[in-house]
C-alpha positions as CSV (number, residue, x, y, z in Angstrom):
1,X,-30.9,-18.1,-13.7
2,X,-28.0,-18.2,-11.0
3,X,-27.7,-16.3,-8.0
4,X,-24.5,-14.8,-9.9
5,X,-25.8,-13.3,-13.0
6,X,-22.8,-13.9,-15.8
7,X,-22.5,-12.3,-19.1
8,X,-24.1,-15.3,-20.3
9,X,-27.7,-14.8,-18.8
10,X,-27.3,-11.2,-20.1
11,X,-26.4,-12.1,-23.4
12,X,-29.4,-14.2,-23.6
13,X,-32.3,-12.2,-22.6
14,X,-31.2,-9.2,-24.9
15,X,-30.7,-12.2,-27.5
16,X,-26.8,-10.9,-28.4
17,X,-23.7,-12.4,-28.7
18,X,-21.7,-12.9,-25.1
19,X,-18.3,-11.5,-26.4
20,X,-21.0,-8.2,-27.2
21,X,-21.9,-8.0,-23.8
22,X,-18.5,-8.0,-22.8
23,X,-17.5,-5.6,-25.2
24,X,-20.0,-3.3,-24.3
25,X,-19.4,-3.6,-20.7
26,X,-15.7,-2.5,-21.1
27,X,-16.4,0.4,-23.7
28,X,-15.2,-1.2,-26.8
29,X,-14.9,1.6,-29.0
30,X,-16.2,-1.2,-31.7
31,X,-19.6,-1.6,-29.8
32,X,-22.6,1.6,-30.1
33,X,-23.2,3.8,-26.9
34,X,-26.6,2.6,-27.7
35,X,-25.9,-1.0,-26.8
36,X,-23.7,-0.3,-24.2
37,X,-25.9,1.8,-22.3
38,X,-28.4,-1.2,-22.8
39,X,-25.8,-3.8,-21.6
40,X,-25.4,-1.4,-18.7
41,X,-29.1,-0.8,-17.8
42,X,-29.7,-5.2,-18.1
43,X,-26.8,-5.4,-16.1
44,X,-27.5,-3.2,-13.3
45,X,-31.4,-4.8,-13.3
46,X,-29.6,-8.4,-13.0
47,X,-27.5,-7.1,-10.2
48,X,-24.4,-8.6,-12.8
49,X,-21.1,-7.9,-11.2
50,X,-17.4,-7.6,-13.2
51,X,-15.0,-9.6,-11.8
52,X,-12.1,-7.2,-11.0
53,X,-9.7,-9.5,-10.4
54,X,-10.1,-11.5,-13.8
55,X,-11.1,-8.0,-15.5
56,X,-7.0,-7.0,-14.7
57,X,-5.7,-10.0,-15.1
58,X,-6.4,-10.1,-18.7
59,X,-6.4,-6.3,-19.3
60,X,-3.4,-5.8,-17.5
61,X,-4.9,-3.0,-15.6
62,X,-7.0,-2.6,-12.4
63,X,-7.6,0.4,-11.8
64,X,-6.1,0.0,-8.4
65,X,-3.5,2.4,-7.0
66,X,-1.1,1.6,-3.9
67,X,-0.4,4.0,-1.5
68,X,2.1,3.0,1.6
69,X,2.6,5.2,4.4
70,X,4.3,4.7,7.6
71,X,0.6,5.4,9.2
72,X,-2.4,7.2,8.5
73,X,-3.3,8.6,12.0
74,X,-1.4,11.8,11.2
75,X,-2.7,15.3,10.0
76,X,0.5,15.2,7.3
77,X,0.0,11.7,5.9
78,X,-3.7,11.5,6.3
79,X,-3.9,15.1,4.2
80,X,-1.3,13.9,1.3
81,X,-3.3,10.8,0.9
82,X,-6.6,13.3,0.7
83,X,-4.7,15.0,-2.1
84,X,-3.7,11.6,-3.7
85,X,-7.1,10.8,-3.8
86,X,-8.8,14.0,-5.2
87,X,-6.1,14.2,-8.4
88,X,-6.2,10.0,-9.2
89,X,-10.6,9.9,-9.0
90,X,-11.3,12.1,-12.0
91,X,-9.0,9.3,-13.8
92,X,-10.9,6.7,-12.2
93,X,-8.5,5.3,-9.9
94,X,-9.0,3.5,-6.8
95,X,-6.6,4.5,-3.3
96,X,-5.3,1.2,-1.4
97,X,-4.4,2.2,1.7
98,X,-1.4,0.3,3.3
99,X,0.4,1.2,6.7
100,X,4.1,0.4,7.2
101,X,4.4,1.3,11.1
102,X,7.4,2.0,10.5
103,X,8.1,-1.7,10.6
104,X,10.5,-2.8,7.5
105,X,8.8,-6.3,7.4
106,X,5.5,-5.0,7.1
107,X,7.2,-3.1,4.1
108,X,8.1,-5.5,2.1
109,X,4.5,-7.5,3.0
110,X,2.8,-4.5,2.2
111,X,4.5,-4.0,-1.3
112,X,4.3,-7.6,-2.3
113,X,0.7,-7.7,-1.6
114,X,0.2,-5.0,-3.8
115,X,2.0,-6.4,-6.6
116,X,0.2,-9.4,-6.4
117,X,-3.5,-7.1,-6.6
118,X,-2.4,-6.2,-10.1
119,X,-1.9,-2.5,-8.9
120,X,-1.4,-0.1,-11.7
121,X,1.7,2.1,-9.7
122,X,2.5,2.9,-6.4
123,X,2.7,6.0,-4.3
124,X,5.1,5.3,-1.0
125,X,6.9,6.9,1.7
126,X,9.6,5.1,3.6
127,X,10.2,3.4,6.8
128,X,13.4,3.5,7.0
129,X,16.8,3.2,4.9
130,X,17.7,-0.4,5.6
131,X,18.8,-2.2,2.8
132,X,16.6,-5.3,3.5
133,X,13.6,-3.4,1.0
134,X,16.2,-2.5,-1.7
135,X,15.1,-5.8,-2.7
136,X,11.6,-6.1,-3.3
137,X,11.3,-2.3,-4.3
138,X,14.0,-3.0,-7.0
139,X,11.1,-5.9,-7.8
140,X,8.5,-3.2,-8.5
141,X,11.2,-1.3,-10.7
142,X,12.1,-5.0,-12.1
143,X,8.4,-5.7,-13.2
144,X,7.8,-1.8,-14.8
145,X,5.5,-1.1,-12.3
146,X,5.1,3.0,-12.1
147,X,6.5,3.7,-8.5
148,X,6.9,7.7,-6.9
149,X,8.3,8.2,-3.7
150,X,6.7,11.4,-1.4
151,X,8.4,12.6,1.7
152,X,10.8,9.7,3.1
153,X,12.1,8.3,0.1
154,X,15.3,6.3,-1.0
155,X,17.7,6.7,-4.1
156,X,16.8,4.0,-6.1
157,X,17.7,4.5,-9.8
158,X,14.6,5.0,-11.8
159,X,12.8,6.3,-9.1
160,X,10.4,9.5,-8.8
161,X,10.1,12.0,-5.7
162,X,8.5,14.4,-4.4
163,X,9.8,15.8,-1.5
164,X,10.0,19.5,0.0
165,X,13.0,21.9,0.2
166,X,13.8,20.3,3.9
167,X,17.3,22.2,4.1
168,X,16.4,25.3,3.0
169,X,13.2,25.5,5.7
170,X,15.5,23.9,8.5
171,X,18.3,27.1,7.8
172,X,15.1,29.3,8.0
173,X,13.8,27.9,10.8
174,X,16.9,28.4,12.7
175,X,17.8,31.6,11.5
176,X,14.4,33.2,12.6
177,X,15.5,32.1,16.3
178,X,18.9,33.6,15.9
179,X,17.2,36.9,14.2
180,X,15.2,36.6,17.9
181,X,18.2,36.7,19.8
182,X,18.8,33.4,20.4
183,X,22.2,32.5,20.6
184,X,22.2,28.5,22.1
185,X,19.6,26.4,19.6
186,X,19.4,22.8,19.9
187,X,17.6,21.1,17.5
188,X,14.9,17.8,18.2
189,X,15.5,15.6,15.2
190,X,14.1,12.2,14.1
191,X,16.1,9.0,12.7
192,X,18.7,10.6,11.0
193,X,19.4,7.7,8.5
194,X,16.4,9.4,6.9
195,X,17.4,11.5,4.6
196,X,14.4,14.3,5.3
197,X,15.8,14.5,8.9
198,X,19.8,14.3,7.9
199,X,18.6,17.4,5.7
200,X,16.9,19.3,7.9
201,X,20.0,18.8,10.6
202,X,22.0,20.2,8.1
203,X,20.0,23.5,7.5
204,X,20.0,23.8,11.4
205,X,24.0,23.2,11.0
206,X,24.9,25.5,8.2
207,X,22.7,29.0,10.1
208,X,24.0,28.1,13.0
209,X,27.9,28.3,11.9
210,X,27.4,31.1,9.4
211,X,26.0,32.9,11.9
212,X,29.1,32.9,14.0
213,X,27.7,30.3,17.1
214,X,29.1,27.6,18.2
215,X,27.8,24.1,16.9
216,X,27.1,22.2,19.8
217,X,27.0,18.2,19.8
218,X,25.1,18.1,23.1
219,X,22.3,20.4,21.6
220,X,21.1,17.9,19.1
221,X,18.8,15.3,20.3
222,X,17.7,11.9,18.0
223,X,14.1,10.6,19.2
224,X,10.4,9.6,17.9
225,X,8.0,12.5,17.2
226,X,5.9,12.0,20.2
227,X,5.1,14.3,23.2
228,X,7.3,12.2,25.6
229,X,10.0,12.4,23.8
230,X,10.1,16.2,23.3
231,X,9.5,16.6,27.1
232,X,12.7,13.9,27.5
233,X,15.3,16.4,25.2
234,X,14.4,19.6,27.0
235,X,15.6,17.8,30.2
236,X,18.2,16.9,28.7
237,X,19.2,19.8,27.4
238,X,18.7,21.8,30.8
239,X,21.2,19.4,32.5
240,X,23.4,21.0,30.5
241,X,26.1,22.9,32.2
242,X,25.3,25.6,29.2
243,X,21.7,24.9,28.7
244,X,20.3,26.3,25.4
245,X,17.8,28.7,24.9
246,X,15.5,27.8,21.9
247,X,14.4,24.3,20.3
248,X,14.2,24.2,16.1
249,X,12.1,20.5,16.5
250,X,11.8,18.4,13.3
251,X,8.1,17.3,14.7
252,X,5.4,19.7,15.9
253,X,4.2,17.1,18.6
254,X,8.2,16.9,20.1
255,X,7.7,20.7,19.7
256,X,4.5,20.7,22.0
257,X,6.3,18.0,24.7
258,X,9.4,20.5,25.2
259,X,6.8,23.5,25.3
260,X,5.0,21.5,28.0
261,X,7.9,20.9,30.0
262,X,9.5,24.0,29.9
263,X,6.2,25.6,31.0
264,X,6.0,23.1,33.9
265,X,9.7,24.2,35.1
266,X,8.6,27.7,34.8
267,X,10.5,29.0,32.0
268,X,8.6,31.4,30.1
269,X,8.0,31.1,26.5
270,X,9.3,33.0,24.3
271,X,10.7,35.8,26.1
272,X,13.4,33.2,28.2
273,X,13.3,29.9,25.2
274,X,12.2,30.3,22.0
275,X,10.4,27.1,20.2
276,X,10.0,26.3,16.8
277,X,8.4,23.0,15.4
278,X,8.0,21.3,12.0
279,X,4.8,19.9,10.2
280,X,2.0,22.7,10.8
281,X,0.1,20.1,12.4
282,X,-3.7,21.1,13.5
283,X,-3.1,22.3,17.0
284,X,-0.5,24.6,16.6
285,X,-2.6,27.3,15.8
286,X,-5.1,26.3,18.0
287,X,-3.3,26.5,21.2
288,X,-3.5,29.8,23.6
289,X,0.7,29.6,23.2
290,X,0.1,29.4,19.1
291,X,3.2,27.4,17.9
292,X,5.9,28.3,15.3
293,X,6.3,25.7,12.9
294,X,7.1,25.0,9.0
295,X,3.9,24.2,6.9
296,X,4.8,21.1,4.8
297,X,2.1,21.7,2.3
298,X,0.9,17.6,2.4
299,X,-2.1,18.0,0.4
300,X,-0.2,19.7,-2.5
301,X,2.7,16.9,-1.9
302,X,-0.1,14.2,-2.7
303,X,-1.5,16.1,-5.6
304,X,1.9,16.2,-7.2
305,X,2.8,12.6,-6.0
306,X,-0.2,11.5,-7.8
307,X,0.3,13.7,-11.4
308,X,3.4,12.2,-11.8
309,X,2.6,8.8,-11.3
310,X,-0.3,9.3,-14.0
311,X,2.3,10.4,-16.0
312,X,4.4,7.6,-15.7
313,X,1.2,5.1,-16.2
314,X,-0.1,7.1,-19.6
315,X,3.5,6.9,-21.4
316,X,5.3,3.2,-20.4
317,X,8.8,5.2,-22.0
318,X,8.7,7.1,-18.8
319,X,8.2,4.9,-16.0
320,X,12.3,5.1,-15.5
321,X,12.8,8.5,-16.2
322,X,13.4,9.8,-12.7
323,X,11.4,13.1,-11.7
324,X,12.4,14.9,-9.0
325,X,9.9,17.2,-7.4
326,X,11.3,19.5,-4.8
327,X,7.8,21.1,-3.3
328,X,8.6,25.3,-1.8
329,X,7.6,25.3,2.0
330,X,6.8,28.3,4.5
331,X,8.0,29.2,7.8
332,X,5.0,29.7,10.0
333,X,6.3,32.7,12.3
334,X,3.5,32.3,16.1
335,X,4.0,33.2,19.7
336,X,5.9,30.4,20.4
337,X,9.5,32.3,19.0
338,X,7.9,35.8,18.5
339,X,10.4,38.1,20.7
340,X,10.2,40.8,18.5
């Protein structure tokens, strides 16, 4: 026999045909569960392994799902992916994992090596809005490959989401500082050609002006979500010849930087500046100075992100038929903006 067992040298010792044995190793309903679960059991003894690839190629399914993210060593995408796992492994899926860094080259690498695996769909959350991927996304439209955006997406006709209610938590956000007293909120936002951060700008907007304040160009800072960077916008904003008094952040980790800072210049939290951050990420709870901050429910965002890809890959008629999930948030009220 050969090192690598084939269908052939099983066929042969249980004395059956080698299109059986293949048969009964993909569940042909044509074939008995008795003789399957013998192919199986001669199989496994022979240490006989499928090849995948071919398996796909001539099936036209693998069994493989892709899942991009910008990067995996965060509490939000790490928990969708957890979620995107759970629902897809009771249908016998398998999770590739690919990370973008938010680099738009990297992207397009990253979905062209997944179209070239055979993948069945594709879960993904954007880098960015440059139209350089239009192209090669368009591709995975193009070749009716199921494809659901979660989080950061882009309108692309033909194209699921699932995204969360990023306006309506922002306005919320902001008018929980103002219902604090607050009269001078600046607001720590990321790339704004996203359109989760152009949203969430616009809910700090809208309170802010229907509240009677004035909007205040200088109190809206664009930066990275990063400690550094939230320490960099509060001295900023207290340069200011009319510094503000509370932070609505679009990332709990530019949240924590500004906290930092402000608690190094001896400003006292909240009963002087009020701080509210976005993404309910791990330590916000955990801290002595508990932070305020929306919960973005990522787990639930995966789950969803993955039902309606299945969706999409049971009935071919509906891989175009754009679904847009819009995902109900909460505003996580801690000591960080607690005056009353």
């Amino acid at each position: 026999m050969s090192e690598k067992p084939t269908i052939y040298d099983i066929a042969k010792a249980l004395n059956i045909s080698a299109a059986t044995v293949s048969r009964a190793l993909n569940n042909n309903p044509k074939i008995s569960k008795a003789t399957c679960q013998l192919v199986a059991e001669t199989a496994a003894k022979m240490n006989y392994k499928q090849n995948k690839l071919a398996l796909a190629l001539r099936s036209g399914k693998s069994n493989n799902i892709g899942v991009i993210v910008p990067r995996i060593d965060s509490n939000f995408f790490a928990s969708v992916i957890r979620g995107i796992e759970e629902e897809l492994y009771p249908h016998q899926y398998n999770v590739i994992i690919c990370q973008t860094h938010e680099d738009e080259k990297r992207e397009i690498e990253n979905i062209n090596t997944l179209l070239n695996a055979q993948v069945d769909g594709i879960l993904m959350s954007i880098s960015n809005v440059s139209s350089e991927n239009d192209r090669v996304i368009k591709r995975v439209v193009d070749k009716n490959v199921p494809l659901v955006f979660f989080d950061r997406k882009k309108n692309i006709e033909g194209v699921s989401s699932v995204t969360i209610n990023d306006y309506d938590v922002a306005y919320s956000a902001t008018q929980h500082l103002i219902d604090q007293g607050c009269e001078r909120i600046a607001h720590i936002t990321g790339d704004k050609t996203l359109e989760i951060f152009q949203n969430r700008f616009k809910g700090y907007k809208q309170a802010v002006i229907d509240n009677g304040l004035y909007f205040e160009e200088d109190y809206v800072f664009q930066t990275k979500s990063s400690l550094e960077s939230g320490s960099l916008a509060v001295k900023k904003f207290l340069d200011l010849k009319n510094p503000p008094d509370a932070i609505f952040s679009s990332s709990d980790f530019a949240a924590l930087g500004a906290i930092q800072e402000l608690t190094a210049r001896g400003i006292k939290i909240p009963e002087d500046f009020c701080v509210v951050g976005f993404g309910n990420e791990p330590f916000t709870k955990f801290m002595e100075l508990s932070i305020s901050t929306v919960d973005q429910c990522p787990k639930e965002m995966g789950k969803m992100a993955a039902n309606v890809l299945i969706e999409q890959m049971k009935n071919s008629e509906s891989i175009k038929n754009e679904k847009k999930v819009v995902l109900t948030t909460e505003l996580l009220i801690r000591k960080s903006s607690s005056r009353k």
